[in-house]
C-alpha positions in Angstrom: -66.3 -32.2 -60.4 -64.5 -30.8 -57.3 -60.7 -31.2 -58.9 -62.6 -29.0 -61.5 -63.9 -26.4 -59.0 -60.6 -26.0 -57.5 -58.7 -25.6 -60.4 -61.0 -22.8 -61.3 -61.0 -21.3 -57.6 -60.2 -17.2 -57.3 -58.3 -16.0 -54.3 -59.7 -12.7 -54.0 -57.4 -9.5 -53.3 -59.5 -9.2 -49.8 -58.9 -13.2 -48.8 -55.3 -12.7 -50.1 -54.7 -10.2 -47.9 -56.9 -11.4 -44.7 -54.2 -14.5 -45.3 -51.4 -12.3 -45.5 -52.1 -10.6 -42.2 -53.0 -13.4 -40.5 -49.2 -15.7 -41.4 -48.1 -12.0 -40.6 -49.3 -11.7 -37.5 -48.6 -15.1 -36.4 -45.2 -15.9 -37.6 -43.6 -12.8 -39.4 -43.8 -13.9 -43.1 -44.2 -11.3 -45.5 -46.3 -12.2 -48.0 -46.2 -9.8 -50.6 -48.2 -9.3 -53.4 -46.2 -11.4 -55.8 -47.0 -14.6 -53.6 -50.8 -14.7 -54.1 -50.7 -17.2 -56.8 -48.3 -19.5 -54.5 -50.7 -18.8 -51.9 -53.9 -20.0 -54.2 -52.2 -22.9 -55.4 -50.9 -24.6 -52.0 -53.8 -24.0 -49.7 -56.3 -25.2 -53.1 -54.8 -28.8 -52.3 -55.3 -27.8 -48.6 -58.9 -27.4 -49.7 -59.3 -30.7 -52.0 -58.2 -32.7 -49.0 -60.8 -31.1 -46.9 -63.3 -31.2 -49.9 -64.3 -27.2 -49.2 -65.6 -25.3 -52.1 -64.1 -21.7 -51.6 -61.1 -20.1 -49.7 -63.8 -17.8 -47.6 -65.1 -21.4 -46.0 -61.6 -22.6 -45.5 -60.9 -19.2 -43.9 -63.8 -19.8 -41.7 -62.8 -23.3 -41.0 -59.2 -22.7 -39.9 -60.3 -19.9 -37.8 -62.9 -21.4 -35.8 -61.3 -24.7 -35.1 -60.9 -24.7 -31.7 -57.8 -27.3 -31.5 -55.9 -24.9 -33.7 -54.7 -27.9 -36.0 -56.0 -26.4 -39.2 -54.3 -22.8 -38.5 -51.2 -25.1 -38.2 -52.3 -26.8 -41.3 -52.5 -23.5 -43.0 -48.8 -22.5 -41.8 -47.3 -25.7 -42.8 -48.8 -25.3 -46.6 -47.2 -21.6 -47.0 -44.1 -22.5 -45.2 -41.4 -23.1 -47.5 -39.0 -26.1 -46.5 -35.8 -26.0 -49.0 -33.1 -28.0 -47.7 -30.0 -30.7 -48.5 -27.0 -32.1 -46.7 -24.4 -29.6 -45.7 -25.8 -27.0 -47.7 -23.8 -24.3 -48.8 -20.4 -25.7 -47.7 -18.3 -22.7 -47.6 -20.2 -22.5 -44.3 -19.0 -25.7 -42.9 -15.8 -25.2 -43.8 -15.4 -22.1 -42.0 -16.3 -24.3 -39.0 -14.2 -26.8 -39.5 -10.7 -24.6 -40.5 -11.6 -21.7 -38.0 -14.5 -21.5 -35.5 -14.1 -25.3 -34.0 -10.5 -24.8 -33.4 -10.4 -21.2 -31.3 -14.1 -22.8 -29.6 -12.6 -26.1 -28.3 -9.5 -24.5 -27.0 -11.4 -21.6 -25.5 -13.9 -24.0 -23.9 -11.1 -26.6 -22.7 -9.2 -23.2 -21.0 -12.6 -22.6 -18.9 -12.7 -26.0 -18.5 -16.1 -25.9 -20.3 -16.9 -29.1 -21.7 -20.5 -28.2 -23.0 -21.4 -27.2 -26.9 -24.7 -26.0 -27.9 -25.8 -24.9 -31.1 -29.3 -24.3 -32.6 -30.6 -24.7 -36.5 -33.8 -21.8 -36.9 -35.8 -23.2 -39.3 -34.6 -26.4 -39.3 -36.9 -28.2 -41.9 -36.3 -32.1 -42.7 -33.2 -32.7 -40.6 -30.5 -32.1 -43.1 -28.9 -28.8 -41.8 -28.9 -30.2 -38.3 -27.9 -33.8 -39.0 -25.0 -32.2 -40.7 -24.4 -29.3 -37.8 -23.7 -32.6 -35.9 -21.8 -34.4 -38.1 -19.3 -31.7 -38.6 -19.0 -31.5 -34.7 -18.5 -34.9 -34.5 -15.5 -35.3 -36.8 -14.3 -31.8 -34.4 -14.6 -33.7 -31.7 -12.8 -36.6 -32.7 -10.4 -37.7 -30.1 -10.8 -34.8 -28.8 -12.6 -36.7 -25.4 -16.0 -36.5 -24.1 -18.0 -33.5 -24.9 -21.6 -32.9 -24.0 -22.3 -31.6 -27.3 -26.4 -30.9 -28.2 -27.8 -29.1 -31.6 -31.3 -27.6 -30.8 -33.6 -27.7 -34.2 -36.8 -25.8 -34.8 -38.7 -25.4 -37.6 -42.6 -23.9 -37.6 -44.1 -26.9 -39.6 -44.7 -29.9 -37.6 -44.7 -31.4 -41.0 -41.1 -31.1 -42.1 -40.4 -31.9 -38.1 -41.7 -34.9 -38.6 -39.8 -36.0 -41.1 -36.6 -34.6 -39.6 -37.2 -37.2 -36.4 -37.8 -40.0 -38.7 -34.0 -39.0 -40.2 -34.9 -41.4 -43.3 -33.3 -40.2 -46.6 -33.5 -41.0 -49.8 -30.0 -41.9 -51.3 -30.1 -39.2 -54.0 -30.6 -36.7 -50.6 -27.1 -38.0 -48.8 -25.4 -37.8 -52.2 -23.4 -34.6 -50.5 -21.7 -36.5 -48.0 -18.9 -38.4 -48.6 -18.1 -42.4 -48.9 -16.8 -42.6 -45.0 -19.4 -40.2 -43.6 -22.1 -42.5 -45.0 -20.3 -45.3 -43.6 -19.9 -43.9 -40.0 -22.9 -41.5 -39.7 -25.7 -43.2 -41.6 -27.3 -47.1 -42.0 -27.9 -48.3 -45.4 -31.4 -49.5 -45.5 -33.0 -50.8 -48.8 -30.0 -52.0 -50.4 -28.9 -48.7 -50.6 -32.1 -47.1 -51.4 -32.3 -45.1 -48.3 -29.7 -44.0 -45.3 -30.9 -44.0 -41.8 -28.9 -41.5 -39.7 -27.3 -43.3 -37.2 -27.9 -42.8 -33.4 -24.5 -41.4 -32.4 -25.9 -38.7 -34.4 -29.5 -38.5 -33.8 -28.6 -38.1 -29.9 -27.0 -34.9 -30.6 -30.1 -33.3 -32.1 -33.3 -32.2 -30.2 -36.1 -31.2 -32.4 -38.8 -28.8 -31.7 -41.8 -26.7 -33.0 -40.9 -22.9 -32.4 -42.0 -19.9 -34.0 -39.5 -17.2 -33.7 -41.8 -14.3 -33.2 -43.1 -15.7 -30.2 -40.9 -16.2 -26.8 -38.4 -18.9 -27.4 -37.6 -21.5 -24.2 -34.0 -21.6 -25.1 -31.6 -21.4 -22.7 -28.4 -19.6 -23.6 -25.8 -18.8 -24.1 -25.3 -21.1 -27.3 -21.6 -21.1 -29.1 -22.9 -20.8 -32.9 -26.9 -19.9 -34.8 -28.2 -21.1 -37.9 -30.7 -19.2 -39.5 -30.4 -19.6 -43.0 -33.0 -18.7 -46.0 -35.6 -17.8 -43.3 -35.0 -13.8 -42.7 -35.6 -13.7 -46.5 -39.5 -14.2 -45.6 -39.3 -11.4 -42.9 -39.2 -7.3 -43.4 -36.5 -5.4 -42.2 -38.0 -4.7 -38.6 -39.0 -8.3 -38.1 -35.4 -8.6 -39.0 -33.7 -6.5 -37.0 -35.7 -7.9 -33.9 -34.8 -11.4 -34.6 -31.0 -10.5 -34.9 -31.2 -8.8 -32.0 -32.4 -11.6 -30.1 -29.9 -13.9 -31.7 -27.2 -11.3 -30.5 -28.3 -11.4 -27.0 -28.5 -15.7 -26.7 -25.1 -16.1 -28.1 -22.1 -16.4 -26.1 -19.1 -14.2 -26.9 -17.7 -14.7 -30.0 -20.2 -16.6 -31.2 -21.4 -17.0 -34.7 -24.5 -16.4 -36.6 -24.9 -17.8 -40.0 -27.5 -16.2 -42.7 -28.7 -17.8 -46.0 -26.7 -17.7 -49.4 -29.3 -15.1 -50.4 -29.7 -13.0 -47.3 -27.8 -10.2 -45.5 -28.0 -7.7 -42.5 -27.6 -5.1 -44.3 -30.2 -2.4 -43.9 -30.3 -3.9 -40.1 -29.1 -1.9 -37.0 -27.1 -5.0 -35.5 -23.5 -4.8 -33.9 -22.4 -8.2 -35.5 -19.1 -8.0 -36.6 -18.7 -9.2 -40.2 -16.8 -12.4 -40.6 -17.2 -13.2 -44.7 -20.3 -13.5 -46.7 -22.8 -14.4 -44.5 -20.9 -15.1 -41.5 -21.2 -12.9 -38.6 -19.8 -12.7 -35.1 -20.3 -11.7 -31.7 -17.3 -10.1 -30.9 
């Protein structure tokens, strides 16, 4: 009876848009009116789990809960977490052929032995895990380096998995036969991969949303932020890159999603390739 209710359940243009205001307001994410239907469908389970009838008592619900756990709830199910293993290579190549290179001899000129990166919007793990794999075969007899990747994601449900850093084998298919072999532990006859510790040290996970103040200490050598400023508008945009521009060190890099540019965004990144911008 209830699976029926819910299938049949109308997100009114008002409720739409209270929602809409609210992510808004709270995290930057433009919900336009083309998302109403994704909006309907992924809070309705939201509402089967909590067996509640209509979206004006869930609204009512998530508001007046005093822990705050359902607002978070209600972020998590209109957060979208799209990830894989170095993603977008062209990305990680550019690391590996040019940035790693002119940073380590920069760094080992100051005599600066510290590397600190940080994956916005970090989801399950992936993009980190493999932020510190690729510094890892940098690094390579290269000596001790006290090398750290901070990753923050809004949903504490996609953090959660990202700690576990438990994957599927179909999910490490991107990586290659000796990266499994040094970076990750077969579990399950090969079923799953358990990313090792070597590389699970390097990483430090953390709920942050990026409209609100960020306890990150800079400066930090490199920025992912990839496939979220897609979500924003162009003056949540332009603020974000701005305070990516002032936490970076000199000629540091920023990296943007496949599907996402700064153009139309008053920055003074200095335009690398597709994608790929630096602080000069």
């Amino acid at each position: 009876m209830l699976d029926t209710l819910l299938e049949e359940l109308t997100l009114t243009e008002e409720q739409f848009r209270r929602i809409s205001d609210l992510v808004y307001d709270y995290c930057g994410i433009n919900l336009h009116d083309g998302k109403k239907e994704l909006v309907r469908s992924r809070l309705a389970k939201r509402l089967r789990t909590l067996k509640i009838r209509s979206f004006e008592d869930y609204l009512a619900y998530a508001l007046k809960d005093p822990s705050g756990r359902e607002f978070t709830h209600l972020i998590d199910a209109l957060s979208t977490n799209l990830t894989s293993f170095f993603r977008e290579p062209q990305h990680f190549a550019y690391l590996q052929e040019h940035f790693y290179p002119a940073l380590l001899a920069r760094k080992r000129a100051a005599k600066v032995w510290r590397i600190r990166a940080w994956s916005a919007g970090c989801s399950s793990g992936e993009e980190p895990y493999s932020i510190a794999i690729s510094l890892l075969e940098a690094l390579e007899g290269q000596g001790r380096w006290d090398a750290k990747i901070l990753a923050t994601d809004l949903s504490t449900q996609v953090l959660a998995r990202a700690r576990e850093g438990v994957y599927e084998a179909a999910r490490v298919a991107p990586l290659t036969g000796t990266q499994k072999q040094r970076y990750l532990i077969r579990r399950d006859q090969g079923a799953s991969f358990e990313v090792a510790p070597g590389v699970r040290s390097m990483v430090v996970f953390a709920r942050l949303n990026l409209m609100q103040p960020w306890p990150v200490r800079g400066p930090v050598d490199f920025i992912f932020c990839r496939n979220v400023m897609i979500y924003f508008d162009k003056p949540t945009q332009q603020r974000l890159v701005q305070r990516f521009w002032d936490l970076l060190d000199a000629k540091g890099l920023l990296f943007t999603g496949h599907s996402e540019s700064l153009t139309g965004v008053q920055h003074r990144f200095e335009y690398v390739q597709p994608t790929i911008y630096a602080k000069p």
